[in-house]
VEXPA-344737 format. One record per residue: residue in three letters; x, z, y negated of N, C-alpha, C in turn. Coordinates in steps of 0.001 Angstrom, whole numbers, plus 500000, padded with zeros to 6 digits. Layout:
% VEXPA-344737
ALAXZYXZYXZY/...
***
This chain:
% VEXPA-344737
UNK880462614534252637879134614740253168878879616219253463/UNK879563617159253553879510618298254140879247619223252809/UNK880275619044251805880251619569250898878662618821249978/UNK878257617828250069877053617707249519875902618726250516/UNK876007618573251699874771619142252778874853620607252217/UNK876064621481252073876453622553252131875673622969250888/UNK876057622663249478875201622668248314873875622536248250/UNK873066621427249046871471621532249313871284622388250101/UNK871622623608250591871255624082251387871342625664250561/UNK872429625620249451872560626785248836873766627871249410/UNK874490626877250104875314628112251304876878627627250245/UNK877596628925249679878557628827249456879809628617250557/UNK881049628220250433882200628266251406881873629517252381/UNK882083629910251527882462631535252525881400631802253819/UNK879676631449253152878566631819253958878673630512255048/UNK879547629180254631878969628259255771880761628467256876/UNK881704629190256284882491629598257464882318631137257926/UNK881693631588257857881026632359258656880382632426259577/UNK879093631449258881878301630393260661879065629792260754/UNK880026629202260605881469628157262010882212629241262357/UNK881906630397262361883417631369262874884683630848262527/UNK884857630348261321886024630045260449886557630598258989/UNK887147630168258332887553630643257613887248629887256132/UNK887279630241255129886469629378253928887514628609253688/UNK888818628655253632889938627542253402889826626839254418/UNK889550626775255817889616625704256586888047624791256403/UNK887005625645255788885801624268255290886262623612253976/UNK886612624387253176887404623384251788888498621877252323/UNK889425622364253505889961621269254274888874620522254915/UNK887962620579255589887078619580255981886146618957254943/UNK885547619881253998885049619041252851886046618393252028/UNK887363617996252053888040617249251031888951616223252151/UNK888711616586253126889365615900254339890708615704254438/UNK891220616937254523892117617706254779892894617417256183/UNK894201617919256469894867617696257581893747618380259122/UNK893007619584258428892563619991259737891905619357261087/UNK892392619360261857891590618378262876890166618909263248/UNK889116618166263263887824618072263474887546617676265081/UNK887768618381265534887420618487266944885458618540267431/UNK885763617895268556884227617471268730883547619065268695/UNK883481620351268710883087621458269206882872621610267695/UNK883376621488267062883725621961265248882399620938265340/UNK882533619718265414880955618940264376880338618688264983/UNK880164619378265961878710619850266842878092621443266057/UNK879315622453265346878868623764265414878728623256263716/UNK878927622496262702878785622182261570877345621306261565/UNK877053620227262699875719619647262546874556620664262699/UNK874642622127263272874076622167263778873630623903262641/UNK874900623970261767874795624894260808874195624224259550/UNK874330623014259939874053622231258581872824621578258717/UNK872574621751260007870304620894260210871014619548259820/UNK871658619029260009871700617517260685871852616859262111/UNK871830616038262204872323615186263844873425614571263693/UNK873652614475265528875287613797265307875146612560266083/UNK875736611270265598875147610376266399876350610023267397/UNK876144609078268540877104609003269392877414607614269276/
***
Protein backbone atom coordinates (compact mmCIF):
# COMPACT_ATOMS: atom_id res chain seq x y z
CA UNK A 1 0.00 0.00 0.00
CA UNK A 2 2.70 2.47 0.59
CA UNK A 3 4.62 1.74 -2.31
CA UNK A 4 1.34 2.12 -4.49
CA UNK A 5 0.37 5.70 -2.44
CA UNK A 6 4.08 6.66 -2.88
CA UNK A 7 3.92 6.27 -6.87
CA UNK A 8 0.45 8.30 -7.12
CA UNK A 9 1.85 10.86 -5.59
CA UNK A 10 5.08 10.95 -7.83
CA UNK A 11 7.50 10.87 -4.73
CA UNK A 12 10.47 8.59 -5.40
CA UNK A 13 12.19 6.48 -2.24
CA UNK A 14 14.57 8.88 -1.51
CA UNK A 15 11.96 12.12 -1.59
CA UNK A 16 9.35 10.08 0.68
CA UNK A 17 12.41 9.24 3.32
CA UNK A 18 13.27 12.46 3.57
CA UNK A 19 9.71 13.62 4.71
CA UNK A 20 9.98 10.49 7.36
CA UNK A 21 13.48 11.66 8.45
CA UNK A 22 14.63 8.23 7.28
CA UNK A 23 16.52 6.66 5.11
CA UNK A 24 15.45 5.27 1.47
CA UNK A 25 16.50 1.58 2.43
CA UNK A 26 14.45 1.64 5.50
CA UNK A 27 11.06 2.74 3.13
CA UNK A 28 12.03 -0.10 0.56
CA UNK A 29 11.80 -2.36 4.03
CA UNK A 30 8.39 -1.02 4.80
CA UNK A 31 7.13 -1.11 1.25
CA UNK A 32 8.09 -4.90 0.84
CA UNK A 33 7.48 -5.55 4.54
CA UNK A 34 10.56 -6.00 5.69
CA UNK A 35 11.95 -6.86 9.26
CA UNK A 36 11.76 -3.07 10.17
CA UNK A 37 9.45 -2.45 12.94
CA UNK A 38 6.62 0.02 12.21
CA UNK A 39 6.12 1.75 15.23
CA UNK A 40 2.97 3.77 15.89
CA UNK A 41 5.05 7.36 15.44
CA UNK A 42 6.46 5.94 11.93
CA UNK A 43 2.54 5.43 10.52
CA UNK A 44 1.33 8.36 11.90
CA UNK A 45 4.51 10.40 10.15
CA UNK A 46 3.90 8.09 6.75
CA UNK A 47 -0.15 8.73 6.89
CA UNK A 48 0.41 11.92 7.14
CA UNK A 49 3.34 12.27 4.30
CA UNK A 50 1.25 10.22 2.30
CA UNK A 51 -2.48 12.34 2.66
CA UNK A 52 -4.09 9.31 4.01
CA UNK A 53 -5.86 8.41 7.45
CA UNK A 54 -5.13 6.02 10.02
CA UNK A 55 -7.89 4.18 11.41
CA UNK A 56 -8.05 2.99 15.05
Amino acid sequence: MVFDRRAQLGLSEDELAVRLGTTADEVEHIEVGGVLPVTSDLLLRLAAVLDVSVGQ
